[in-house]
Structures are given as C-alpha cells and as structure tokens.
C-alpha positions in Angstrom: -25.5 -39.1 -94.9 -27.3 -42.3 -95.8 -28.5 -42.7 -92.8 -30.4 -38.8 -93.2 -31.5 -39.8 -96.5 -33.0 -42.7 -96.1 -35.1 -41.3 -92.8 -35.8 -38.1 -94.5 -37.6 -40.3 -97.3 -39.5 -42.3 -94.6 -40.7 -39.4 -93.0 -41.4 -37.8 -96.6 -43.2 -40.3 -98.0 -45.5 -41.0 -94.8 -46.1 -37.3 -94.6 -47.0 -36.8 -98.1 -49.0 -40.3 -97.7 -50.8 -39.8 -95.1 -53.6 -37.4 -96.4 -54.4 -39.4 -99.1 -54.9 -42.1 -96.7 -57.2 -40.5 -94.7 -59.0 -39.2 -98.2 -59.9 -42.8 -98.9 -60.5 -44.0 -96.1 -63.4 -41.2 -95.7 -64.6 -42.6 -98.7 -64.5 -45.9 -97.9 -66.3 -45.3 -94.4 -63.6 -47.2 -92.9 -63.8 -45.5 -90.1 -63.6 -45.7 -85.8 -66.7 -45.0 -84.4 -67.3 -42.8 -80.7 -68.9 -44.8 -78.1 -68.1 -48.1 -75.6 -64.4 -47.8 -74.7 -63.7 -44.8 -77.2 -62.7 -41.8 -76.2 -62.7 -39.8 -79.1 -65.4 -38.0 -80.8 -67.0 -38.0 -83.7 -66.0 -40.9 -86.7 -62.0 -40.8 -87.2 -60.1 -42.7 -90.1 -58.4 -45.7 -88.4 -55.7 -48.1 -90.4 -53.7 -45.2 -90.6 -50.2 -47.5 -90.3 -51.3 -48.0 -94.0 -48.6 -45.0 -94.5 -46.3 -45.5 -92.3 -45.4 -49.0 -93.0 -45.3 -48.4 -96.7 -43.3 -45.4 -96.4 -40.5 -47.5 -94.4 -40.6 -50.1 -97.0 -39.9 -48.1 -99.5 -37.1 -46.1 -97.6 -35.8 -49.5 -96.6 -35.6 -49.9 -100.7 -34.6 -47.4 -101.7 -31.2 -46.8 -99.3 -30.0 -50.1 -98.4 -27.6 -52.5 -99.8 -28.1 -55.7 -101.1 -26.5 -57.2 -98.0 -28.0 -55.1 -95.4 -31.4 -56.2 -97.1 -30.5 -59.9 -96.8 -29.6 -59.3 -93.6 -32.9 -58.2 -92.1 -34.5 -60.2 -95.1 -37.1 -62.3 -92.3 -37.3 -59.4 -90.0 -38.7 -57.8 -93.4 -40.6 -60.5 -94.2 -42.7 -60.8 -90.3 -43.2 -56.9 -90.0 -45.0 -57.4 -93.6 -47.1 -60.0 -92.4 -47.6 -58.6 -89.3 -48.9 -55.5 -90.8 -51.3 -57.6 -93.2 -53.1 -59.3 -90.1 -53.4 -55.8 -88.3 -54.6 -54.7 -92.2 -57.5 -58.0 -91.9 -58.2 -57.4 -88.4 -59.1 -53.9 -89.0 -61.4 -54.6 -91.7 -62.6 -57.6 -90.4 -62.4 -58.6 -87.2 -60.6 -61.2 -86.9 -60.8 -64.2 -83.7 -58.1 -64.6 -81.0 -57.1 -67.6 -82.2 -56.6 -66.4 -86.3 -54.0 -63.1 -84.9 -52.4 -65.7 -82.6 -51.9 -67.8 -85.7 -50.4 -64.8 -87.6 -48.5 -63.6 -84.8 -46.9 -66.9 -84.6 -45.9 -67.3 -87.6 -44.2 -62.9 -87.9 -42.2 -64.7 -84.4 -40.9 -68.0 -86.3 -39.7 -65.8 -88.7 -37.7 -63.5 -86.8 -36.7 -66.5 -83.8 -36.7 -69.3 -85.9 -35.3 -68.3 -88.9 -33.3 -65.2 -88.7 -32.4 -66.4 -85.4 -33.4 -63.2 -82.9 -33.4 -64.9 -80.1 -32.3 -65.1 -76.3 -29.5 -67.4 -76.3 -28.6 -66.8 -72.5 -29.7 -65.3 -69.3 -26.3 -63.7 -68.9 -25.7 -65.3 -66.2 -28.6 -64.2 -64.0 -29.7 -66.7 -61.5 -26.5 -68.4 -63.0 -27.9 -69.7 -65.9 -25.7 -69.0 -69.2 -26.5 -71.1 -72.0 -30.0 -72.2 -72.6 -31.0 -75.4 -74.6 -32.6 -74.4 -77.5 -36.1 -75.5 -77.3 -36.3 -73.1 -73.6 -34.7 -70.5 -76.2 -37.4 -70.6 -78.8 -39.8 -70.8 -75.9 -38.9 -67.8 -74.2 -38.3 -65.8 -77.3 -41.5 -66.5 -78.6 -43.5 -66.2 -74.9 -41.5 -62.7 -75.2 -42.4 -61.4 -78.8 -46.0 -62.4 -78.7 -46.8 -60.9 -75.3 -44.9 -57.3 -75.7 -46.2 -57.2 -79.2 -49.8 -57.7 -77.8 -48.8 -55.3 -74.9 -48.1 -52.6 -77.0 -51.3 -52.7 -78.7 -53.2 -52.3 -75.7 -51.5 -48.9 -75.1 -52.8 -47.4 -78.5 -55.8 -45.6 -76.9 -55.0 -42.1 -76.6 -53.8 -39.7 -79.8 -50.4 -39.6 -80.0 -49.2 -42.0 -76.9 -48.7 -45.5 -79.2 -46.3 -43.3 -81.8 -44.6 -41.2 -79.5 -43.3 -43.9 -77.4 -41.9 -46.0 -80.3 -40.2 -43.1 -81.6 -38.2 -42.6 -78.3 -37.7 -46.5 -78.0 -36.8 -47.0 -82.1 -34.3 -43.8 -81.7 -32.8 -45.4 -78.6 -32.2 -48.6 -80.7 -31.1 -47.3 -84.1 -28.4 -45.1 -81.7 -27.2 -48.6 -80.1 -27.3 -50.8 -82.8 -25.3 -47.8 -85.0 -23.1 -48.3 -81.9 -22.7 -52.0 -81.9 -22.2 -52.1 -85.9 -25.2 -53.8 -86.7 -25.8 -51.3 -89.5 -28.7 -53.4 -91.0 -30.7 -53.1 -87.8 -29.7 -49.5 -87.0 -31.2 -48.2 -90.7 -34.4 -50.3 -89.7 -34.7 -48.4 -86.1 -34.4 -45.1 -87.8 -36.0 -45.4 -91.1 -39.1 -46.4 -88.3 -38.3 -42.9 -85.9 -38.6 -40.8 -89.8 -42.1 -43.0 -90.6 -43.8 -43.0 -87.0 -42.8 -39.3 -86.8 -44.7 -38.2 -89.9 -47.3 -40.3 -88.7 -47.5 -38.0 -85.3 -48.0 -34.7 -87.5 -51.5 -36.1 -88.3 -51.9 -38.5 -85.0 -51.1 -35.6 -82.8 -54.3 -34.4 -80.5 -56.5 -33.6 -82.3 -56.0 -36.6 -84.2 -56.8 -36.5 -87.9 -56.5 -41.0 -88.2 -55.8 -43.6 -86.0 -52.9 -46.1 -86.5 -55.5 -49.1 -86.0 -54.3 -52.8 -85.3 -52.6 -52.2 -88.7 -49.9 -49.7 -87.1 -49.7 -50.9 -83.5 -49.3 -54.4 -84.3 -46.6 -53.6 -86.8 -44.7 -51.4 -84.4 -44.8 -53.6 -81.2 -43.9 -56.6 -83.1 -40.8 -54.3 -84.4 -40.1 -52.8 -80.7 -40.0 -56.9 -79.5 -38.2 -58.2 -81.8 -35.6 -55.3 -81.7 -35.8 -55.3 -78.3 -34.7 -58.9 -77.8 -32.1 -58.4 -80.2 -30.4 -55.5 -77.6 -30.9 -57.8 -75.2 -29.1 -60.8 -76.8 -26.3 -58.6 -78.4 -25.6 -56.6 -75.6 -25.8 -59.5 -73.1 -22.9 -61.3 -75.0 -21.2 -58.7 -76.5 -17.4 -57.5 -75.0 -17.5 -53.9 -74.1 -15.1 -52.9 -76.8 -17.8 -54.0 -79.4 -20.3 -50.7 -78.6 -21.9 -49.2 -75.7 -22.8 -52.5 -73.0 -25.1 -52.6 -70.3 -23.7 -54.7 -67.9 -27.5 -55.3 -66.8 -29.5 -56.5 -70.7 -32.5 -57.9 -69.6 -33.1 -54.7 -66.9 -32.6 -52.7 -69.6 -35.1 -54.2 -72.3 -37.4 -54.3 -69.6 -36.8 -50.7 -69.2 -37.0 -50.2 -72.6 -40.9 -51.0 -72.6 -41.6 -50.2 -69.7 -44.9 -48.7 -70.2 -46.6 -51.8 -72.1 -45.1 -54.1 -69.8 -46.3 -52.3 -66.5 -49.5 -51.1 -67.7 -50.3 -54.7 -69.2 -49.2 -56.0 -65.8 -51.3 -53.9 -63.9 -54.5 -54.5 -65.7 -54.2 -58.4 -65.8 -53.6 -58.2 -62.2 -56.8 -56.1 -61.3 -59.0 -57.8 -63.6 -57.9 -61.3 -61.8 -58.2 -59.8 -58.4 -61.6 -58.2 -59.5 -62.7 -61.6 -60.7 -62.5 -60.7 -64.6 -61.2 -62.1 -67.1 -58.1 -60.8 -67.8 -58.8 -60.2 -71.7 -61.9 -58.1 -70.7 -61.6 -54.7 -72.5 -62.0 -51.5 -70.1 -61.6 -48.4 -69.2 -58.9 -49.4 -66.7 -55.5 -48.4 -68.2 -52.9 -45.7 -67.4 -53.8 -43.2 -69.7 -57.8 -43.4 -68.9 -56.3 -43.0 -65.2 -54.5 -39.6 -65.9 -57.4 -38.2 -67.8 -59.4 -38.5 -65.6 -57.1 -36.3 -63.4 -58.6 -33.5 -66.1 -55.3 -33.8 -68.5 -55.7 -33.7 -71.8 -55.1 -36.2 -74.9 -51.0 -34.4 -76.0 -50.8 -33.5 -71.7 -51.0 -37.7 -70.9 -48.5 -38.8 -74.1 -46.1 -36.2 -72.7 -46.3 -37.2 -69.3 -45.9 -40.9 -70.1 -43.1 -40.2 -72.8 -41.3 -38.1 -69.6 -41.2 -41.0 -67.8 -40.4 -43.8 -70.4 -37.1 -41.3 -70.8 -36.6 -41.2 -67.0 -36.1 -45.2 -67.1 -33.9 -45.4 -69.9 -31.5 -42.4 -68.3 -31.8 -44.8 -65.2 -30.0 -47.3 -67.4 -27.4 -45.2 -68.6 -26.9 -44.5 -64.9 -26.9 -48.2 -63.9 -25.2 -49.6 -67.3 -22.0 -51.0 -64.6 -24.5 -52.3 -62.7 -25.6 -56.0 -62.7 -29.2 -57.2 -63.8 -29.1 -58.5 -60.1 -29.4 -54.8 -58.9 -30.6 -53.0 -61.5 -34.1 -55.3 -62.6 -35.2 -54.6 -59.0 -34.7 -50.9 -59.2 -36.4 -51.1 -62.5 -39.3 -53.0 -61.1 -39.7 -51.5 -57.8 -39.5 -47.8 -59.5 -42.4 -48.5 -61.9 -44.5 -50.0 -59.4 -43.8 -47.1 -57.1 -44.5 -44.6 -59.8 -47.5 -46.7 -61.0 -49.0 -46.2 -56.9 -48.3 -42.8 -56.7 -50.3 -42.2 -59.8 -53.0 -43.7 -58.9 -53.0 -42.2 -55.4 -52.5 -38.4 -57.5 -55.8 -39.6 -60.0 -57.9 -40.5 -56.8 -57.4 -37.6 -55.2 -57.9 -35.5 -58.5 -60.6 -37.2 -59.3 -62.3 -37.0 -55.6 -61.7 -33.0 -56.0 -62.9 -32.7 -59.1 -66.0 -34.6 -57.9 -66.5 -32.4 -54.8 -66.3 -29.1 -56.8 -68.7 -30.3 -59.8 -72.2 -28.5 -58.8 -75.3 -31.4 -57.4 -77.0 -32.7 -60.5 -80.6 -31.7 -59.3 -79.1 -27.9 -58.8 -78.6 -28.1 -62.6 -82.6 -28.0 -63.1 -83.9 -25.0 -63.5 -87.3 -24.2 -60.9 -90.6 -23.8 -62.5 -92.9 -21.3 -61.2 -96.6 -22.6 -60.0 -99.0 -22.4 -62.7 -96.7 -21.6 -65.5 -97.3 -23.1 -68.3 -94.4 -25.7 -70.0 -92.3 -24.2 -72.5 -91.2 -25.0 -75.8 -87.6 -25.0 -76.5 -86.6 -23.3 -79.6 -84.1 -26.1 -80.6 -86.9 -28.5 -80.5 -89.4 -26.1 -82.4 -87.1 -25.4 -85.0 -87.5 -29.4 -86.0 -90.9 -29.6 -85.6 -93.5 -28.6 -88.9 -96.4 -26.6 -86.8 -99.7 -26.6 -88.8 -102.6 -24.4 -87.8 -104.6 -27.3 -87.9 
C-alpha cells in the first residue's frame, strides 16, 4: 500500500506539475528551437525534467522512512546534483569538460561513497574479486558512459521516458524481490514520475525533458543498473529472483543506449569523424525515415527493449559465458536488419516520390508572370 501511495503521489504531483512548467517556461522563452538536428516543429518548452525530478523528491519525502532515506542518502544526493548540471547545461551551455566534472562528482557519490559498485566479475573470464582501484575504475568508466548514452537517445517524443519506465519497473520489481526496499521505492516512485511526464511528452509533445531529465534519468538507470548487477551477481538464489548471467543482463537492460551509442561511435570512426560529432545518424532518425511516425518509433524500440529482457528471464540458468553473446550477437543482428528494412524503405519511398522538375508548373508562351495572392496580400499596392 506504501508502495501505491507513494507512486501515485509521484505521478500526481508531476502531472499536476507539469503544466505550470510549461506555463513558465513559455514565459521565460526557454524554449527548443526547430532547425539543425531537430526534428520537431515549431518552438517547444524543453527542461521539462523540472517536474519530474521534483515530484520524485517529494514522493521520496513524503513515504519513506528515516532509514530507507539514509539508506539511499548519496544516491539522493548525485541524482540532485545531477539534475542541477542538466538544469545549468540547459540554460547555459555548459563545456565538455564542466558536465564531466559534474558527472564525476554524481559517480563518487554513488561508487565512492554509498559504495554501488562492481565488486566482481562473477567469475567471467575467471576473475572474482577485483582490487579496489579496477573496481572504482570500472564503475565509474560504466556510470559515466551509460549515463551519457542515455542522453543521446532523448531525440524523439516519448522514446527517452518510455524506455526508463520499462527499465525503472523492471528494477523496482527485482530489488522488491531482493529486499532492498530502499532501492525498490526509488525505481517506482521514478516509473509514477516519468509516467506523468509521458502524458505531456507523448507525440505531439507539449515539453521536452532537456539535459535536465535525461541526465537525471540515465545517471539513475546506471547506477541502478550496476547495483542489479552487483547484488544479483553475489547474491544466493534464495535471497530473490538471480540471474545466473548479471552482467548479460544489465547489458540487456540498456540495451538500446548501449547499442545505439556503439553503433554511432563506430560509423563516425570508420567515416573519419569524430566520434562526438552530433548527427542525424541514430536509430530512431533511421526508422523515421522508413515513414514511421514520432509514438510508431518509441513503440517499436520499447517492443524490443522488452524482447531482451524476456530473453533474460529465458536465459536467467544460463551463464554470462552463453548468454552476453546471445545478447550481443541478437542486437547487432537486429541492429543490421533494420538498417537493411530502412534502406530499402527509404529507396522505395524515393522511387515513388514524383521528379522535382515535374512539380513546376509549365507556362504558356507569351503569358504574362503571375502574382500570387499569398504574396499580394503582403504587399501595400499604390496607384502610383
């Protein structure tokens, strides 16, 4: 019942939020302008994880205990902080180097002090144990990089909230599971906030989540993430639902950040680009360009984020030895044959589309050029 209360709250409080959000930012003319890489129209509101984040504080608040709070005190503590720099970066662009410098110090929060970390590689390749400095390194390499993956994703209405929501649901249900309680009211009081931000996200969108919301959420999703991986890695099976394969199944987890960041570093290297050049080169420009629309593409790529995680309930006896290549090879094999589908859509839709020149109209010999009323009805005539 707590658990329903304090979600309902989040998802309250964001939805009741979220207008008056939207309201200021209008006036402010803080808003995301058409053009470049955009693929919107028209001038929409951005920052709008403005509402969701404050809604999940307050539900956070308002339902836990003392102890749970303590808890997840530094996980707290970096989301906060993490939100602020997505907050600055949105209103003034911040360098590279100043959001790396705030990133860092959201991950030596959660890996440093609250101790989220990967203590092992559960025996894959045979390593257990792993001195600590490899631990921090990895867990940090790890936060930073999915965190940064997950913004890159937030380009299409709807697509950056709905696959949080799956992943945080996934993760409140396991960690209620494995009786981390603190953790589990953190994962849902998230799925309640992010969902009332998808009433007003949804295409059409009405605001944009901005740097504020997807750098909040992704740093959330990694650090939770590597937290399942951890727990469930050296946890016995009596202790909750274990996958005998963790790091196969956080990579499953985000599997959509992960391959589409993958696959656009690659390109841009093969292409001779730097791999931080911004294009037009992700999966979700590729399927709309097969003539999907904005809700069509987030549904599609929501499909098949929940087609890998029922592949890890499927493999859960399996080892990370078998299962991480079937998670691999599967996305890279989707990842192909979407690309062939969007080529060959695209070439079709090319072939159809009537020759620019027969789009002129033919003037007759000796007629004189016409006026078009749209033209005369912003022109003053005099009779002079």
């Amino acid at each position: 019942m707590v658990i329903f209360l304090a979600v309902s709250t989040a998802f309250l409080i964001g939805f009741l939020l979220t207008p008056i959000v939207i309201l200021v930012l209008k006036k402010m003319e803080l808003m995301d302008s058409p053009g470049g890489r955009k693929i919107h129209n028209g001038f929409i509101p951005s920052m709008g994880g403005i509402s969701f984040v404050i809604a999940t504080f307050i539900a956070v608040l308002s339902w836990l205990d003392a102890q749970y709070i303590m808890e997840i005190r530094f996980l707290l503590a970096a989301f906060g902080l993490m939100f602020f720099v997505g907050l600055r970066d949105d209103m003034v662009n911040m360098s590279a180097v100043q959001k790396l410098a705030g990133q860092f110090i959201s991950a030596y929060l959660v890996v440093v002090m609250a101790d989220i970390r990967f203590t092992s590689l559960y025996g894959f390749m045979g390593i257990y144990d792993l001195p600590l400095w490899i631990s921090y390194g990895i867990s940090f390499f790890t936060i930073l990089v999915l965190t940064n993956s997950f913004n890159l994703i937030d380009g299409l209405d709807g697509l950056a909230g709905s696959i949080s929501l799956v992943t945080f649901l996934f993760l409140g249900w396991w960690f209620f599971e494995a009786e981390l309680m603190s953790y589990a009211f953190f994962a849902l009081i998230l799925v309640g906030a992010v969902l009332s931000f998808l009433v007003y996200n949804w295409h059409p969108a009405k605001i944009f989540m901005g740097d504020t919301g997807s750098l909040s959420l992704g740093f959330a999703l990694s650090v939770l993430t590597v937290l399942f991986i951890d727990k469930n890695g050296t946890m016995a099976s009596f202790e909750g639902w274990k996958f005998n394969a963790p790091i196969a199944s956080g990579v499953a987890l985000l599997i959509i950040p992960i391959y589409d960041t993958s696959r656009i570093f690659i390109k841009r290297a093969m292409n001779g680009k730097s791999p931080m050049t911004p294009d037009k080169s992700h999966v979700h420009h590729f399927l709309l360009r097969m003539g999907l629309r904005h809700d069509q593409v987030t549904l599609s790529l929501v499909f098949i984020k929940c087609l890998f995680i029922g592949l890890i309930f499927l493999g859960s006896g399996l080892s990370d030895y078998v299962l991480l290549p079937i998670v691999v090879l599967g996305a890279i094999a989707l990842g192909f044959r979407l690309d062939a589908l969007t080529l060959k859509r695209v070439k079709k839709i090319n072939k159809n589309a009537p020759p620019i020149l027969s789009k002129r109209t033919k003037k007759k010999s000796g007629s004189k050029p016409e006026i078009q009323g749209s033209v005369l009805e912003k022109v003053n005539m005099s009779d002079n």
